[in-house]
C-alpha positions as CSV (number, residue, x, y, z in Angstrom):
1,X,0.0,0.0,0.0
2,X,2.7,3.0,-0.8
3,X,2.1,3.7,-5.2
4,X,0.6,7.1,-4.9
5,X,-1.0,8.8,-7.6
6,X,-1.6,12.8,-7.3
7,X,-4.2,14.9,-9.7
8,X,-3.5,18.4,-9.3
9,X,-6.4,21.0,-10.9
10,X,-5.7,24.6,-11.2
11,X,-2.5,26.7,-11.3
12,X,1.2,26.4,-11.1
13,X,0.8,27.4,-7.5
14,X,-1.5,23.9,-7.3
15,X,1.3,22.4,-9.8
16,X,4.3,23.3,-7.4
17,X,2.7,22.0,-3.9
18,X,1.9,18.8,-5.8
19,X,5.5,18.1,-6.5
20,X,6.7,19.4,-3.2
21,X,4.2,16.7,-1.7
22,X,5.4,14.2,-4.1
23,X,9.0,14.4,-2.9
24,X,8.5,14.0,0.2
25,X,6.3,11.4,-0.3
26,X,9.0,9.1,-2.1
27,X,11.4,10.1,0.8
28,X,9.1,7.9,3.2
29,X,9.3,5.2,0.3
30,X,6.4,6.2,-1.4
31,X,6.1,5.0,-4.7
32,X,4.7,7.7,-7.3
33,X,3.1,6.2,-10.3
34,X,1.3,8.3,-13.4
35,X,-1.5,5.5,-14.0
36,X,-4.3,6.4,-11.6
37,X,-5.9,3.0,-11.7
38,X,-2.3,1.4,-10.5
39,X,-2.2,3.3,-7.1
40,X,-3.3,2.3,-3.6
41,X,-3.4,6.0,-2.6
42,X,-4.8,8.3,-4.9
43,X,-4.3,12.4,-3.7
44,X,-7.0,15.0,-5.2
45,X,-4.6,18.4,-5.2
46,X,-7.6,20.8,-5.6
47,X,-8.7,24.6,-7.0
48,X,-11.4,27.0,-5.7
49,X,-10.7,29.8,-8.0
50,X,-13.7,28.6,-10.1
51,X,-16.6,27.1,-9.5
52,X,-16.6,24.6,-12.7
53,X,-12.5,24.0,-11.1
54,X,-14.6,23.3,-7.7
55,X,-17.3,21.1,-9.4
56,X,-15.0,18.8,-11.6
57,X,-12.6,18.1,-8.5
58,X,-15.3,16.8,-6.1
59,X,-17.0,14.6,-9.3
60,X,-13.9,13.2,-9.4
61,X,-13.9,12.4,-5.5
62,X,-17.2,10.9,-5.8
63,X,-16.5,8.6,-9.2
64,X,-12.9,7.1,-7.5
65,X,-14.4,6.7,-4.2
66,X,-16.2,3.7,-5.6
67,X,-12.9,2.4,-5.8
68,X,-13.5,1.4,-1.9
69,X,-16.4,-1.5,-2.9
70,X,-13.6,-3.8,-4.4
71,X,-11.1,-2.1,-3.3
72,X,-11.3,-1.8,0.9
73,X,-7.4,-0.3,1.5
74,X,-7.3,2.2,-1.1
75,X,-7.4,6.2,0.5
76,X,-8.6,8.6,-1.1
77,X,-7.2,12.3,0.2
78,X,-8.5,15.9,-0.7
79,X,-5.7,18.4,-0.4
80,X,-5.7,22.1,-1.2
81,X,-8.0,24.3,-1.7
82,X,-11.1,23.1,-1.7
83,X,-9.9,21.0,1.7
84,X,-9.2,24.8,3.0
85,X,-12.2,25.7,2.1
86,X,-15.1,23.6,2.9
87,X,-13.6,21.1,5.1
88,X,-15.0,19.1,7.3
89,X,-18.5,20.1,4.9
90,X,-16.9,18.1,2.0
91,X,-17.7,14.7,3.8
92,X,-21.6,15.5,3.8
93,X,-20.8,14.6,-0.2
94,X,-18.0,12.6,0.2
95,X,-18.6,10.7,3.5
96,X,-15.3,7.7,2.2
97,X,-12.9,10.4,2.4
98,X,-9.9,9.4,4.2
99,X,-7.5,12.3,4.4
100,X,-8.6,16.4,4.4
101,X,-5.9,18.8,3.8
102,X,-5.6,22.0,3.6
103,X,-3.0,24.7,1.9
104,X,-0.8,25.5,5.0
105,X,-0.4,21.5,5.5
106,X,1.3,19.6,2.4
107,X,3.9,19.2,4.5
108,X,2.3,16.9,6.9
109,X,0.9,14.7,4.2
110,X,3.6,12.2,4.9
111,X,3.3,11.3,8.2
112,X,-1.1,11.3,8.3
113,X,-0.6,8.6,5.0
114,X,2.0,6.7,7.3
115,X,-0.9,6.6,10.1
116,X,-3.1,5.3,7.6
117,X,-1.2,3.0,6.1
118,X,0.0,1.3,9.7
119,X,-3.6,0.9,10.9
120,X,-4.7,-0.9,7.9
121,X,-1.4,-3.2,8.1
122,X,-2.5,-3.8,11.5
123,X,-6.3,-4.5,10.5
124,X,-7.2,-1.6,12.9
125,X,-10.2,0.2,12.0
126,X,-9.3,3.9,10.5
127,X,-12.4,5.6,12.2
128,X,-12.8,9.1,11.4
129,X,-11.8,11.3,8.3
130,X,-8.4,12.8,8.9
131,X,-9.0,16.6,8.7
132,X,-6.2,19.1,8.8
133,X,-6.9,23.2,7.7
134,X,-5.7,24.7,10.8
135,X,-2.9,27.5,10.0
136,X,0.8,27.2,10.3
137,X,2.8,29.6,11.4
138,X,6.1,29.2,8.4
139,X,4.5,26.4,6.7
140,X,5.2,29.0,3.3
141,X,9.1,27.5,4.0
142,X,7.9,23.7,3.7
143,X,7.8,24.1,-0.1
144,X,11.0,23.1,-1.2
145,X,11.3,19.7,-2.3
146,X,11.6,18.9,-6.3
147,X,10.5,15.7,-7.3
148,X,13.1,13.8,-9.3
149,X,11.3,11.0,-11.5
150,X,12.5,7.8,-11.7
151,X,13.2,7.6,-15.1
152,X,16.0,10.0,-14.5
153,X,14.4,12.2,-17.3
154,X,16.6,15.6,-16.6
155,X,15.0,18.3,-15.5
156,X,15.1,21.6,-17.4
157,X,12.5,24.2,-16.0
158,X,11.6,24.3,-12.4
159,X,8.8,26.2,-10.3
160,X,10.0,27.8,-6.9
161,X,7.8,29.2,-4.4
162,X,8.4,32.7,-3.3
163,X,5.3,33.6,-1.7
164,X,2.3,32.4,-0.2
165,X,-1.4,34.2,0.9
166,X,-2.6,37.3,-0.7
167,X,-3.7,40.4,0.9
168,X,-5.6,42.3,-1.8
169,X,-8.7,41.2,-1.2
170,X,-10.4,41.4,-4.9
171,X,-14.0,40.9,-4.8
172,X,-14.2,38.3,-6.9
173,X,-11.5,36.0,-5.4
174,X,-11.8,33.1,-3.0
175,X,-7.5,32.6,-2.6
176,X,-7.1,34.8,0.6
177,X,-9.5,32.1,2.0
178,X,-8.0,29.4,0.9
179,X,-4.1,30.9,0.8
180,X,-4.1,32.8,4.2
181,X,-2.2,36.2,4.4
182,X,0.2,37.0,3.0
183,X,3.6,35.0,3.8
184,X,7.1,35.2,2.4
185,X,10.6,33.0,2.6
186,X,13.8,33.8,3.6
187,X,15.6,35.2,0.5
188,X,19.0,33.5,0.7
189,X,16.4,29.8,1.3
190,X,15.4,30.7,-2.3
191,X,18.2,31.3,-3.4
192,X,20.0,28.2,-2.3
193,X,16.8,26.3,-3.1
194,X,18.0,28.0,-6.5
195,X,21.4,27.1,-6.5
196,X,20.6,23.5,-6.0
197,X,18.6,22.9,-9.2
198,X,21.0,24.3,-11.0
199,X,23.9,21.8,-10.2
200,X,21.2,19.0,-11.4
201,X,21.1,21.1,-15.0
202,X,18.2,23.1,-14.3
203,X,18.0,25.9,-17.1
204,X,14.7,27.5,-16.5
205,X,13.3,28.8,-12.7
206,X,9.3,30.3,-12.3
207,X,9.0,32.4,-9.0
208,X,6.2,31.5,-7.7
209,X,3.3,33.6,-5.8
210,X,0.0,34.4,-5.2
211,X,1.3,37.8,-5.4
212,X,4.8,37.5,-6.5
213,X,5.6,41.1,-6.9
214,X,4.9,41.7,-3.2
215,X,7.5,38.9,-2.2
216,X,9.3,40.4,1.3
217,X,7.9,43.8,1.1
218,X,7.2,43.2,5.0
219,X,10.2,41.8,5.9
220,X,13.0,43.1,3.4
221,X,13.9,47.0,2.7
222,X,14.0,48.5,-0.2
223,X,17.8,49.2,-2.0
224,X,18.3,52.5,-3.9
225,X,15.0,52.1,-5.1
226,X,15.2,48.7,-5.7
227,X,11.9,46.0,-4.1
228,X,12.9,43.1,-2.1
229,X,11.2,41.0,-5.1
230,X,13.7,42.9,-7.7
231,X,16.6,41.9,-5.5
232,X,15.6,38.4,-5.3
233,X,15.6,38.3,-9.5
234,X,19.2,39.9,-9.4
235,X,20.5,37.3,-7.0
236,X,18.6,33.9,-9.1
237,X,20.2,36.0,-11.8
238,X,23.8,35.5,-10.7
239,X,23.6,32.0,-10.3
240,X,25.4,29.8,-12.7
241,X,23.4,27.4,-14.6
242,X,20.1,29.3,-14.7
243,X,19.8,31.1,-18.1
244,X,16.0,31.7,-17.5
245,X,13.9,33.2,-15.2
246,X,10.1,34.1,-15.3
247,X,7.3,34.2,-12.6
248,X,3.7,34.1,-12.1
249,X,1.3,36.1,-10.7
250,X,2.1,39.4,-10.2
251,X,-0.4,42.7,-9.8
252,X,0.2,45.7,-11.7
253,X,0.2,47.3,-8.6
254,X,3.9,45.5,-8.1
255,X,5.3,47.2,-11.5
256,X,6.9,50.0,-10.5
257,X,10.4,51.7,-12.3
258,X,12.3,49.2,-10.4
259,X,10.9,46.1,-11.9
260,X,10.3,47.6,-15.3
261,X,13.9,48.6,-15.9
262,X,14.8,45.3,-14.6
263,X,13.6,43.9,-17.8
264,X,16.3,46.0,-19.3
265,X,19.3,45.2,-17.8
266,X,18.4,41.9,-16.9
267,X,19.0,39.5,-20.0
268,X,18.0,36.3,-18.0
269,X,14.6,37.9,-17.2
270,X,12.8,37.0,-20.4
271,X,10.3,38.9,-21.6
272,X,7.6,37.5,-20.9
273,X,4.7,39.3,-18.6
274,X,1.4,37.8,-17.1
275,X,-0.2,41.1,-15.9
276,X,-3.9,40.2,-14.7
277,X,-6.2,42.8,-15.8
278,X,-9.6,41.8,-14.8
279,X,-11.4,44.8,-16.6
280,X,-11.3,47.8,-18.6
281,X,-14.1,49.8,-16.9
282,X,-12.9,51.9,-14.3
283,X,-15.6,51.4,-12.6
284,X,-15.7,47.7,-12.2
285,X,-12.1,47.6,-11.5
286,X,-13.3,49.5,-8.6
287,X,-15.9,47.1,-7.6
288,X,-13.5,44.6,-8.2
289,X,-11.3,46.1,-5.7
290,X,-8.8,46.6,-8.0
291,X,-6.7,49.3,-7.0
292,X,-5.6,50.4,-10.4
293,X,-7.3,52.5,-13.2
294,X,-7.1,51.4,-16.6
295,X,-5.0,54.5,-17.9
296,X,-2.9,53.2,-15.4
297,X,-2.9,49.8,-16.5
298,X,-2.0,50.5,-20.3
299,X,1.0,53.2,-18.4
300,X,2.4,50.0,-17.4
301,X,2.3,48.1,-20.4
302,X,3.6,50.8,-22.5
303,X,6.4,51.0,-20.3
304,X,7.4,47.5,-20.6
305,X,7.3,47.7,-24.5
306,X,9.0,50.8,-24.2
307,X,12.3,48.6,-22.2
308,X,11.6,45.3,-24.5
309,X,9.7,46.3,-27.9
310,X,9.3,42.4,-28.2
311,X,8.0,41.8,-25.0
312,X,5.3,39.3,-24.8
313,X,2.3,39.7,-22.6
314,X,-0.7,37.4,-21.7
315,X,-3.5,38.4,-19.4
316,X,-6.6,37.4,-16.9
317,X,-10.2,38.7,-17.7
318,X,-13.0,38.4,-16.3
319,X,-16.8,39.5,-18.5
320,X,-19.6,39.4,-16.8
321,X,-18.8,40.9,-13.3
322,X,-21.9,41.6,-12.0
323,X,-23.7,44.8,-12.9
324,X,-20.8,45.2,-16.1
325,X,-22.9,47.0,-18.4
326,X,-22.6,46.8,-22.5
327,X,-20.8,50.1,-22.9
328,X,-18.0,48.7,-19.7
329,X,-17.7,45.4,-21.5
330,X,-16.6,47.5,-24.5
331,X,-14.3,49.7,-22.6
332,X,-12.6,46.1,-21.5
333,X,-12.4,45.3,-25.2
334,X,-10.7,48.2,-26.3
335,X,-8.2,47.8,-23.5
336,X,-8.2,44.4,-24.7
337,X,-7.2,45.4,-28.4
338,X,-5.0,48.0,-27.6
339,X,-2.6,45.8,-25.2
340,X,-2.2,43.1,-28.1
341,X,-2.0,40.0,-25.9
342,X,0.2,37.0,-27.1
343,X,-2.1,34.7,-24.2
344,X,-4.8,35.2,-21.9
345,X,-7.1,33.4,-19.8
346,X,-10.7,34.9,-20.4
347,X,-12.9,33.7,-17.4
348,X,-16.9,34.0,-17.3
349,X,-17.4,35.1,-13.9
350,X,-19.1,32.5,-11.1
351,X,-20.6,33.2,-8.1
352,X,-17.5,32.2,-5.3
353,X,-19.5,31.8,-1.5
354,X,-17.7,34.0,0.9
355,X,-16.8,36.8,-1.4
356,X,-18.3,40.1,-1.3
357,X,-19.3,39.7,-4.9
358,X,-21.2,37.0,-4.2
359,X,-23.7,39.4,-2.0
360,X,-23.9,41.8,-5.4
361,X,-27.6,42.3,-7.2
362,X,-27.5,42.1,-11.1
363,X,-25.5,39.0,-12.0
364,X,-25.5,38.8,-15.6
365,X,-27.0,36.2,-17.7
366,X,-25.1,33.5,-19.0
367,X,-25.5,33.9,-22.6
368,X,-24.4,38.0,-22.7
369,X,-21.1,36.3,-20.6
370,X,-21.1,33.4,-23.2
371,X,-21.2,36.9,-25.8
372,X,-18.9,38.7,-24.3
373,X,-16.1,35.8,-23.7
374,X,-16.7,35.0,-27.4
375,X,-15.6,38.6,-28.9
376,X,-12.3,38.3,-26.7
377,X,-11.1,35.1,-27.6
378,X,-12.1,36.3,-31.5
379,X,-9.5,38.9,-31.0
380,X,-7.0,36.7,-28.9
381,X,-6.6,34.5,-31.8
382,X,-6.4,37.4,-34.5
383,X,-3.4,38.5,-32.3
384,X,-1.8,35.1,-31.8
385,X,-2.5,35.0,-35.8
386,X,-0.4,38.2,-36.4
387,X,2.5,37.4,-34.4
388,X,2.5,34.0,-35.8
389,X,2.8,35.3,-38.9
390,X,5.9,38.0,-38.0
391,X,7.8,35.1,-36.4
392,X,7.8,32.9,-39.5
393,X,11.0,32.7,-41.1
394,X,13.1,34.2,-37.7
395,X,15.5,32.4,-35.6
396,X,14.0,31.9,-31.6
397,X,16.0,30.8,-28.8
398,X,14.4,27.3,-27.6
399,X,15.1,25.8,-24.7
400,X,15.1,22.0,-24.9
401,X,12.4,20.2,-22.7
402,X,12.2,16.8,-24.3
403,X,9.7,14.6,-26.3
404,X,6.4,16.3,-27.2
405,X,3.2,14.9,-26.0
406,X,2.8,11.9,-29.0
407,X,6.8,10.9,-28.5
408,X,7.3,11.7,-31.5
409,X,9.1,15.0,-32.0
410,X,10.5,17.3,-29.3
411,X,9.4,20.0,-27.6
412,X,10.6,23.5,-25.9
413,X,9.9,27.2,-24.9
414,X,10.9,30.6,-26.7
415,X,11.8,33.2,-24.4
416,X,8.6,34.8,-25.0
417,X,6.9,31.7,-23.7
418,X,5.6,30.0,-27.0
419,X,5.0,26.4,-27.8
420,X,7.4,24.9,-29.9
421,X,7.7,21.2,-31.8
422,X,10.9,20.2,-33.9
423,X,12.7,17.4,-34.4
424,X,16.1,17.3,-32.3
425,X,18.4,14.9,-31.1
426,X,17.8,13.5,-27.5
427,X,20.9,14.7,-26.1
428,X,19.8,18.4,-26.4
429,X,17.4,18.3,-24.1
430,X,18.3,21.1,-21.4
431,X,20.3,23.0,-24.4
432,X,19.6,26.6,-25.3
433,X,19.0,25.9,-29.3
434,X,18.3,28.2,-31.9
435,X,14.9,27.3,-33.9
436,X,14.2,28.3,-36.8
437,X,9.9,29.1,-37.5
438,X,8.6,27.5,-40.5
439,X,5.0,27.0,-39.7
440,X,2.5,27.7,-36.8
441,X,-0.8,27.6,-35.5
442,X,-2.7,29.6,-33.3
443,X,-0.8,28.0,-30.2
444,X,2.4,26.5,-31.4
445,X,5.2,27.1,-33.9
446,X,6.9,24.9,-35.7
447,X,10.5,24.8,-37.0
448,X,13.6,23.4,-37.9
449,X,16.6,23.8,-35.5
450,X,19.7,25.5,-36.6
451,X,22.3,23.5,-35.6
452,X,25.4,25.0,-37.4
453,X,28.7,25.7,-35.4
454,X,26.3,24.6,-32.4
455,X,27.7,21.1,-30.5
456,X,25.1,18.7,-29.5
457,X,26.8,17.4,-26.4
């Protein structure tokens, strides 16, 4: 009873505690498998941003807890945030749940799955659910594990958490619920943390937070102008080995001169921005509780195209807010247009319990959001379209992943965070690589790698 298999929903936040958990899940001598129906211990690592997120997770609960009728030993475990946020309420649907855990507790996955595992060695009843949301005082610092597969495939990119909780307190959003305050580690931890994936040929690190721009502004001062977060880039920046560095999710609110210039003088900081929006209308950024104006907004991406004119940006939305209005859905499209977005996730908005949006009048109808999502993603793909067609025929820097998803051909990244396929040799997998674009659709390029003068290992 130890092959444990881990579905993580949501975002790279979601993506990153999963890992952690699964590293220190194989240093028990935990077995992690990728075939869900070859496990004894099957882990649900779960999202609350969205209702539909919310909705799929615990039909997938329900469907595997079956499982339990043939199948008496097998644990099922609900980790993240929807553990944070219902809790003990999710067994009123889920009454075979084994294990409850919220976000502030991966770190003590281990040791409640040992429990487990003893009693039913021992043929000792489990009794009761194991349920665990309680806050942690540090438990930000307990995410710092990487999971090494055992196929030895090298690792090339890497997420590190930064930064846990969120204090903003949009409207709309459930994560200060379900991520607590805001919480940030120890600089030099990161950077060792860093250091360490490098030496095992890491290329590629993704700061991670719920609000990454924020990281240490509490507990770090600011240097000749320069944010605690800015500092930690220049430090990951220094190491040896990393050649890339990105992160995910900022607030506009965290792009000040510092971190703008920064994309200037920093060549390892590709250029690459997520920079949420949420709206165009000034007012309902304001409901939102947004504290940013939309002349504001497009200040700050002006500026970044005025450091890096080929900087590439991608975006959140959010139509149907309630009381948005036809003429502030428009204002939201012409923001839209005008920013030119490479990527962005365009969300109908749901009702989130708990929220103050929640308690707002004049929800909108589900076929003006349906509208309204439609006309953006029309224009996303017109974009995508143009820049598609201005890459084809130039030479990208690719970095190396490995095989794309049929095994067929390989697979890597452009610094401005496109999709590539091309056929390579395996031993470049980790190398920088220069690609040349021969073809594309509205998600991934395609090209032929320019290997001249370049070794291959």
């Amino acid at each position: 009873m130890n092959r444990v298999y881990i579905k993580t929903y949501g975002c790279q936040m979601n993506e990153r505690d999963s890992d952690a958990v699964a590293a220190m899940l194989r240093a028990r001598g935990y077995r992690i498998v990728q075939d869900e129906n070859a496990c004894d211990i099957m882990l649900l690592n779960t999202c609350s941003v969205r209702d539909a997120a919310e909705q799929k997770a615990i039909g997938k609960a329900g469907y595997v807890s079956h499982r339990k009728k043939h199948q008496p030993d097998f644990v099922l475990g609900i980790l993240g945030c929807i553990a944070q946020n219902r809790g003990a309420e999710l067994l009123d649907k889920l009454p075979d749940v084994d294990l409850i855990v919220g976000t502030q507790k991966f770190h003590q996955v281990p040791g409640y799955l040992d429990n487990l595992r003893a009693a039913r060695e021992a043929g000792v009843p489990i009794g009761e659910t194991i349920i665990d949301i309680a806050e942690e005082a540090g438990s930000q610092n307990t995410i710092k594990d990487h999971f090494v597969s055992e196929d030895a495939a090298p690792q090339v990119n890497a997420f590190v958490s930064i930064q846990q909780g969120c204090n903003m307190d949009c409207h709309f959003c459930i994560v200060p619920k379900t991520r607590g305050d805001e919480r940030s580690r120890p600089m030099d931890e990161i950077v060792a943390e860093c250091e360490t994936l490098a030496r095992r040929g890491v290329k590629e690190i993704t700061l991670l937070g719920q609000i990454v721009t924020s990281y240490g502004r509490r507990d770090y001062a600011h240097t000749a102008g320069v944010s605690p977060f800015v500092q930690l880039i220049e430090k990951v920046h220094a190491i040896d080995g990393i050649e890339r560095i990105r992160f995910t999710s900022p607030h506009p609110r965290g792009f000040k001169e510092d971190l703008v210039e920064a994309y200037g003088r920093l060549p390892k900081l590709c250029e690459y921005v997520h920079l949420p929006m949420q709206s165009g209308s000034n007012r309902i950024l304001k409901a939102m509780n947004r504290p940013y104006s939309r002349e504001r907004y497009k200040e700050i991406v002006d500026a970044l195209r005025a450091v890096r004119p080929d900087m590439y940006f991608s975006t959140d939305i959010i139509v149907g807010f309630p009381g948005e209005t036809d003429e502030e859905f428009e204002q939201t499209r012409e923001l839209f247009e005008a920013c030119n977005y490479d990527m962005a996730y365009i969300f109908k908005y749901s009702i989130r319990s708990g929220t103050p949006a929640a308690e707002l009048g004049d929800q909108i109808l589900d076929e003006v959001k349906e509208r309204r999502n439609q006309v953006l993603l029309d224009i996303l793909r017109k974009n995508s379209e143009r820049r598609n067609a201005i890459l084809l025929g130039t030479v990208e820097e690719v970095l190396v992943e490995g095989p794309d998803k049929n095994g067929l051909r390989f697979t890597g990244r452009t610094r401005g965070n496109r999709v590539t396929v091309f056929d390579a040799d395996p031993r470049l997998v980790g190398r920088l690589v220069p690609l040349k674009i021969d073809r594309a659709s509205v998600s991934t390029l395609y090209g032929e790698l320019q290997l001249a003068g370049v070794e291959s290992d």
